[in-house]
N, C-alpha and C positions, 0 to 999 in steps of 0.2 A: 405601479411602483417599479423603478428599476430597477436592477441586481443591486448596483452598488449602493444605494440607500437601504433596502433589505439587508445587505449584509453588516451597514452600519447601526441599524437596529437590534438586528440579532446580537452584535458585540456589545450590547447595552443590556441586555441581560445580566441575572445573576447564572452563575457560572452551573448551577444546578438544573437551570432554563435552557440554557445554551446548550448542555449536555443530552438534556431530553430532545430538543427541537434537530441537532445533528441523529441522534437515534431515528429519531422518525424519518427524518429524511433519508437516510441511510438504507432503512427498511426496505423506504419505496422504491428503491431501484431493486434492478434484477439479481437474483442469486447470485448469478456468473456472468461475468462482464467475460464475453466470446471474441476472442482473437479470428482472422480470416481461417485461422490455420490451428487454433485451440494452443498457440503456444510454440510449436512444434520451430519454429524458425528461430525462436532468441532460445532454445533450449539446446539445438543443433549449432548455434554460434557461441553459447558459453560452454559445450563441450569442446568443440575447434580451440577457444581460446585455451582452456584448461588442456587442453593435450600440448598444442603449441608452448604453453608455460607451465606445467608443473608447479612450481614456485607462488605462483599465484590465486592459487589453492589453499585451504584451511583446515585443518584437519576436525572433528567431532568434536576433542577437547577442548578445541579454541573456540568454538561456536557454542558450546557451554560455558564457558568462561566468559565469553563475551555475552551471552545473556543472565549472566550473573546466578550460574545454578553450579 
């Protein structure tokens, strides 16, 4: 069976199937999905930017607000 006919099956579920079957697959991959570098590159380039821009920044209360807490 090919991907795209599996995924058109799966979306023929009811919605509580669907949820179990992404669960499980979910499972089966790896803990942590390993960068070359664990990160360290888009971590060192969203600091550059945030130095570079201040402004583009959000502070704790907005990122609470924004998750609606």
């Amino acid at each position: 069976m090919r991907l795209q006919e599996l995924q058109e099956c799966a979306m023929e579920l009811p919605e509580a199937q669907r949820a179990a079957l992404a669960t499980e697959l979910l499972c089966s991959l790896p803990a942590v999905l390993v960068d070359d570098d664990d990160g360290i590159a888009e971590a060192r380039r969203r600091s550059r930017e945030l130095a570079e821009n201040p402004a583009a920044g959000c502070s704790w209360d907005e990122i609470r607000r924004d998750l609606g807490r």
